[in-house]
C-alpha positions in Angstrom: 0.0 0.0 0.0 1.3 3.0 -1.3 -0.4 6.6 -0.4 0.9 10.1 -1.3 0.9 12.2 2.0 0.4 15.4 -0.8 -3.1 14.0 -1.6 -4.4 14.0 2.0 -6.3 16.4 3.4 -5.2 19.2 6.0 -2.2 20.8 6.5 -0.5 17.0 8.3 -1.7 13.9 6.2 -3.4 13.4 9.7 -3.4 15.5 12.7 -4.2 13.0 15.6 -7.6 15.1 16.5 -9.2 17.7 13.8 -11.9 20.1 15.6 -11.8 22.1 12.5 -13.8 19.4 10.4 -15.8 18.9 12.8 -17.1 22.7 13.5 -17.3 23.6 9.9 -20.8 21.6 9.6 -22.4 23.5 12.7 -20.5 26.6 12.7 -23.6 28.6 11.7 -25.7 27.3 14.1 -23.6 27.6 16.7 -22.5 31.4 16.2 -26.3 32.1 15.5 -27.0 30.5 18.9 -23.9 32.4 20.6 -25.2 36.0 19.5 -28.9 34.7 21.0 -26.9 34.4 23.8 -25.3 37.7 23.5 -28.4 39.7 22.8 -29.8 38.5 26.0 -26.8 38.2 28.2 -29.1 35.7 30.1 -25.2 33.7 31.2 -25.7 32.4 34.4 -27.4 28.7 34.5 -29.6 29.9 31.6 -31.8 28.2 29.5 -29.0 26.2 27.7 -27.6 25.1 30.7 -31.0 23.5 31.9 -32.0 22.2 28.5 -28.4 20.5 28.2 -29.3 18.9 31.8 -32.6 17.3 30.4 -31.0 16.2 27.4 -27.8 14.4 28.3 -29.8 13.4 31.7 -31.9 11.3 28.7 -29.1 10.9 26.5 -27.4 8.5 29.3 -31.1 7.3 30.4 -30.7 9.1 33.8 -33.2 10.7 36.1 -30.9 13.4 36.9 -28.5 15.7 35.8 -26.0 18.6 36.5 -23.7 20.8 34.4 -20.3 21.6 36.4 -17.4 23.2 35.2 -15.5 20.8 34.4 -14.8 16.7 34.2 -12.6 16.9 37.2 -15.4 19.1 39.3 -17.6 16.3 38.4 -15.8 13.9 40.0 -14.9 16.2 43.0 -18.4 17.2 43.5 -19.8 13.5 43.3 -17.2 12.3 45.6 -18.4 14.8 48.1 -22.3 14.4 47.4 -21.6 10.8 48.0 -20.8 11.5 51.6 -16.6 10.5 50.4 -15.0 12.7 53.8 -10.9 13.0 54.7 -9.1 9.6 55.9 -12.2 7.4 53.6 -10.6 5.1 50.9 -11.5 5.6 47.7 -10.6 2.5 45.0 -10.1 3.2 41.6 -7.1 2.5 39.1 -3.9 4.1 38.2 -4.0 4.1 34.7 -6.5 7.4 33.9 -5.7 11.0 33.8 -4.7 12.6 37.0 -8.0 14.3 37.4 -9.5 10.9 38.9 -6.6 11.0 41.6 -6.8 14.8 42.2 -11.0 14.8 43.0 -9.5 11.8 45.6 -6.9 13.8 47.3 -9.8 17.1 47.0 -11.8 15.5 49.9 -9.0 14.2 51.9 -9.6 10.9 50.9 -7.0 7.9 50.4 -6.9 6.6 46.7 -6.2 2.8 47.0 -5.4 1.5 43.6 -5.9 -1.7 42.1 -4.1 -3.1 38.4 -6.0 -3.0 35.5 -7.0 -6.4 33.2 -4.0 -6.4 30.3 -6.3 -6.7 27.2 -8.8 -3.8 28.3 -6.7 -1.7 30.2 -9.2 -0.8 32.6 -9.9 -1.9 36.1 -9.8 -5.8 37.3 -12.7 -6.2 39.0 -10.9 -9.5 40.5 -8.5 -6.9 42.2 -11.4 -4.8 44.2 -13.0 -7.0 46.8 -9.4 -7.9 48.5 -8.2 -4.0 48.0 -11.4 -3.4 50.6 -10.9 -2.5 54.2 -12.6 -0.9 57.3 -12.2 2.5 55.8 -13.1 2.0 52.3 -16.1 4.0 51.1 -15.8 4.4 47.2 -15.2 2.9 44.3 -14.3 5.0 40.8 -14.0 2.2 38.0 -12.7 4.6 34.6 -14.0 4.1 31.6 -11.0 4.5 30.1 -10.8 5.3 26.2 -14.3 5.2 25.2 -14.9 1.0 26.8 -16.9 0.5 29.9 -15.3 -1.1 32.7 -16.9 -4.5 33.6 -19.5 -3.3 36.0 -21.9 -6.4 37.4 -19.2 -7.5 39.9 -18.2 -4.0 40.8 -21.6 -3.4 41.5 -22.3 -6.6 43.5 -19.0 -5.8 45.7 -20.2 -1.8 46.4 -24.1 -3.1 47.4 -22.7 -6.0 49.6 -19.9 -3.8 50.9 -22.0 -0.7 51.5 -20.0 1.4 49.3 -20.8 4.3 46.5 -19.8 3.5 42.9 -19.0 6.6 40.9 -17.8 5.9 37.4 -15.5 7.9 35.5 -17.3 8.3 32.0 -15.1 11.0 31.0 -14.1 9.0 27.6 -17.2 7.1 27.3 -19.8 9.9 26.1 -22.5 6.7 24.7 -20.5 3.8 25.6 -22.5 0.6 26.5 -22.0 -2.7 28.5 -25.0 -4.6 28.4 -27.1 -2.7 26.7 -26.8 0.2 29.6 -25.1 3.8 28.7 -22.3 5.2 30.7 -22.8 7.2 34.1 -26.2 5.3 34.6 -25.3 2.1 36.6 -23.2 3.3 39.7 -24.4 6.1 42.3 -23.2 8.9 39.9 -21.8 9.0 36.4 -19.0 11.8 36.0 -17.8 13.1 32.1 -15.9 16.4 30.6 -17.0 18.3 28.3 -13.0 18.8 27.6 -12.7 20.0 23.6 -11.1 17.1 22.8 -14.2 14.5 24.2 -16.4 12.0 21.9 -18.9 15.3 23.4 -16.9 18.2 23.4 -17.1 21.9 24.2 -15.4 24.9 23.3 -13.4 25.7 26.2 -14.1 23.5 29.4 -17.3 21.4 31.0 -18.4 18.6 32.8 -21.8 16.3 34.0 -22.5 14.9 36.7 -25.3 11.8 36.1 -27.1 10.3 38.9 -30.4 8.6 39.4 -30.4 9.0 43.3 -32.0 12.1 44.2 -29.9 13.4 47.2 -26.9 13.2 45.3 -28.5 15.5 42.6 -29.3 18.0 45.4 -26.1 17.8 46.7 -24.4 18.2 43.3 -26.2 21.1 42.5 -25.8 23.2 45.7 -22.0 22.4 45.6 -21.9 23.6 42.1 -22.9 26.8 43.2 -21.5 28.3 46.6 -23.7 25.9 48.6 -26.9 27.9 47.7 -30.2 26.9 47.2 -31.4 30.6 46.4 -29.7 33.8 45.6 -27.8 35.3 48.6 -29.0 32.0 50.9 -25.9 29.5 51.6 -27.0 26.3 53.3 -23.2 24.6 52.8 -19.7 26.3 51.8 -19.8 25.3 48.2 -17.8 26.0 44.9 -17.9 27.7 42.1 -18.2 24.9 39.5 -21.3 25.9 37.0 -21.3 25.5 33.2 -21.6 28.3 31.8 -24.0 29.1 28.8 -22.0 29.2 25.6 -20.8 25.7 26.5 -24.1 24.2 27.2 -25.4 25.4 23.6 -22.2 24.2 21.5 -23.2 20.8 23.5 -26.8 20.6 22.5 -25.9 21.2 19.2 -23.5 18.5 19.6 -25.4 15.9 21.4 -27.9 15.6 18.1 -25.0 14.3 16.2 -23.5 12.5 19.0 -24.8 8.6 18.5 -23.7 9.2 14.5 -19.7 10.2 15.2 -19.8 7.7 17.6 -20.7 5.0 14.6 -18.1 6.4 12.3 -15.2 6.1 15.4 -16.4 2.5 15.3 -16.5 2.1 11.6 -12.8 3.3 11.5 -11.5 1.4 14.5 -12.9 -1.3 12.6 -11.3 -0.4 9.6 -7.8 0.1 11.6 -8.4 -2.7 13.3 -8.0 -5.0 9.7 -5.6 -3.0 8.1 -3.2 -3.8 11.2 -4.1 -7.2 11.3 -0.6 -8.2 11.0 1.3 -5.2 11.8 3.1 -6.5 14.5 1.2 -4.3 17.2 -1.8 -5.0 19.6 -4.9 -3.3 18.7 -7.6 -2.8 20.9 -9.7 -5.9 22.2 -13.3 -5.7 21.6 -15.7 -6.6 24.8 -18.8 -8.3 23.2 -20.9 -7.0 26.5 -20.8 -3.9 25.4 -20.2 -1.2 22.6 -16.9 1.1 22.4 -16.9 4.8 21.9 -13.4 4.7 20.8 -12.5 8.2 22.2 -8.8 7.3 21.6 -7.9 4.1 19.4 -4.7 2.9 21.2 -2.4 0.4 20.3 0.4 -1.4 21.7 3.9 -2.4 21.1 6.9 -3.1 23.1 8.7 -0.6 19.7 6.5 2.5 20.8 9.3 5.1 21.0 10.7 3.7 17.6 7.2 3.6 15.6 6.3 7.1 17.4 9.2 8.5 15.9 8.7 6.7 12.9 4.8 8.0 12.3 5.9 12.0 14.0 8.3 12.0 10.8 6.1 10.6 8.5 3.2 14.2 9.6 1.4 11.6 11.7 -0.5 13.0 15.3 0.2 10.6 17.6 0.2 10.9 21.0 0.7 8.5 24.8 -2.4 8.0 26.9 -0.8 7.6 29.7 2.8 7.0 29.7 3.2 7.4 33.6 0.5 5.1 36.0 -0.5 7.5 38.9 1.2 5.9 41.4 4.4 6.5 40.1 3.9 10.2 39.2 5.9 13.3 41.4 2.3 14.6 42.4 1.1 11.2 44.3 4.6 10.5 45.8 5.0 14.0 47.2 1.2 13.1 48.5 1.5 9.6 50.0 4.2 7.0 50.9 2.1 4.1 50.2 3.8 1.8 47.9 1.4 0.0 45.2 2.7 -3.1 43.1 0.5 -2.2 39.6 2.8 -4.5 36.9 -0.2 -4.7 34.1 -0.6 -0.7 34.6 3.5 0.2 34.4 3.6 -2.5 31.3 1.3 -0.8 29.5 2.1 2.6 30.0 5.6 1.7 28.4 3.7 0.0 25.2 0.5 1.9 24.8 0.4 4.6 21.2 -2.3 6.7 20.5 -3.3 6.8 16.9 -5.8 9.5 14.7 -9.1 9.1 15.8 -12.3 11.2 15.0 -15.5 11.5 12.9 -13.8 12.9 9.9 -11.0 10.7 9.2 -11.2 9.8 5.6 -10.6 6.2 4.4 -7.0 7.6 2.7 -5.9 8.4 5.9 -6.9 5.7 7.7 -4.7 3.6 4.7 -2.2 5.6 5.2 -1.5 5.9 8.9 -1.7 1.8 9.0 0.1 1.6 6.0 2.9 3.5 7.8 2.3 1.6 10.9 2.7 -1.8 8.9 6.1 -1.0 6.7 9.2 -1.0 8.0 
């Protein structure tokens, strides 16, 4: 397979995200729905910010939902609406985005981490039950990369145990596992609105999901300096709303959501046989459930080599995550405890990040694997 970098689109053969080909389709709706905004200057928990609460509320087949400012308030303001207080134990794995460790340490809680299964990458839920003590009072399974985390036996653990179950949807915007969406199954589902997500703003945003009613009440007077009217403050709270331009670029999003999330299927797919025998892991496919594919990752023991390799060729390619949590200068200079995680620090030394959105034409699909495949 031979392909011409010239004859592909963009200024790289293939960035590793393009948000430009993605706006150009809704670029007049969405500055005809910004200067709405502007003529009314209606910017504080407006009427885009509730509608977007419905909406994705339904979208993930929730009773409830809140707009925060951001994936990691999501996760900090669940922890805490979940009754999470300082010296609790919170488990959860070290293979995510620090923002799931951060929300931990937030509420003075203790992140306990468990490895994660090596063909998923996420959480082993044969790790949790023995990581449980005394003190435990969460768990945060990630849905990393856009695949849910196998949730039955987390759940049965957390309602034997007693414990809250908050998942970490924040790459998972539609994903399935058995037949249920992300952020509906635990006590509260938590996602960012982060420009680069499957559901993705123009600046920065998060959701908190939740079926339980309290910890929608919670949520929302944390949100917004503890108050449940103007000038009346029940609890010191935060300022964590979404604001109003956000919510609007994410309604207009969320109509197109289910159909970007087919094509990132439809070109992992594609990827998928094209590196058939490339020499490199590609992701496994859970039959309980569908992928989002927020990032399509692959592995190989070659990484630094092939990332070099594809950087030269005008590839975007990027590492998701190439240092576990537990070994980063932030949780050290936090805690002593010593974890032994040898799936997580495997993978983090293999794992490659390859193009992956909506718009990625079949040329440069061919072409990245093509230049993933020949030596």
């Amino acid at each position: 397979m031979s392909i011409d970098p010239k004859s592909l689109p963009g200024g790289k053969p293939v960035p590793l995200i393009d948000l430009k080909a993605q706006f150009q389709p809704i670029k007049e709706e969405v500055l005809k729905e910004f200067e709405s905004i502007f003529e009314s200057m209606y910017l504080f928990l407006g009427k885009n910010v509730q509608a977007l609460e419905k909406e994705f509320a339904e979208y993930c087949d929730c009773a409830h939902g809140i707009g925060v400012g951001s994936g990691t308030d999501a996760l900090h303001l669940a922890l805490l609406a979940c009754g999470v207080k300082p010296g609790d134990e919170v488990i959860t794995t070290a293979y995510t985005f620090i923002a799931t460790f951060e929300a931990i340490a937030y509420v003075g809680a203790i992140p306990v981490f468990v490895d994660i299964d090596p063909k998923t990458y996420l959480m082993d839920p044969s790790l949790v039950e023995r990581a449980i003590t005394p003190k435990t009072k969460a768990i945060i399974p990630v849905h990393i990369y856009g695949q849910m985390v196998d949730m039955d036996p987390i759940m049965d653990i957390a309602r034997k145990r007693g414990l809250k179950v908050i998942e970490d949807a924040c790459q998972a915007h539609g994903a399935t596992y058995k037949g249920r969406k992300a952020g509906s199954i635990g006590d509260a589902g938590c996602f960012s609105f982060y420009f680069s997500k499957n559901l993705g703003g123009y600046g920065e945003g998060g959701f908190v999901t939740t079926n339980d009613a309290e910890i929608n009440s919670n949520v929302r007077l944390l949100r917004d300096h503890g108050s449940p009217r103007k000038y009346e403050h029940d609890y010191i709270g935060f300022n964590a709303r979404l604001d109003e331009l956000q919510a609007a670029v994410l309604r207009i999003k969320l109509r197109s959501l289910d159909k970007w999330n087919q094509l990132r299927r439809a070109h992992a797919g594609r990827y998928n046989e094209l590196l058939a025998n490339a020499g490199v892991v590609t992701p496994f496919i859970d039959p309980r459930g569908e992928s989002v594919y927020h990032l399509y990752v692959i592995r190989t023991p070659q990484r630094e080599a092939l990332r070099e390799k594809l950087i030269g060729k005008q590839i975007g390619v990027a590492i998701h995550y190439p240092i576990g949590i537990h070994e980063q200068v932030a949780f050290r200079n936090y805690s002593k405890q010593q974890f032994s995680l040898p799936v997580t620090e495997s993978v983090c030394k293999e794992v490659l990040s390859l193009p992956m959105y909506p718009e990625l034409s079949a040329e440069q699909i061919e072409y990245v694997a093509a230049c993933v495949t020949n030596p």
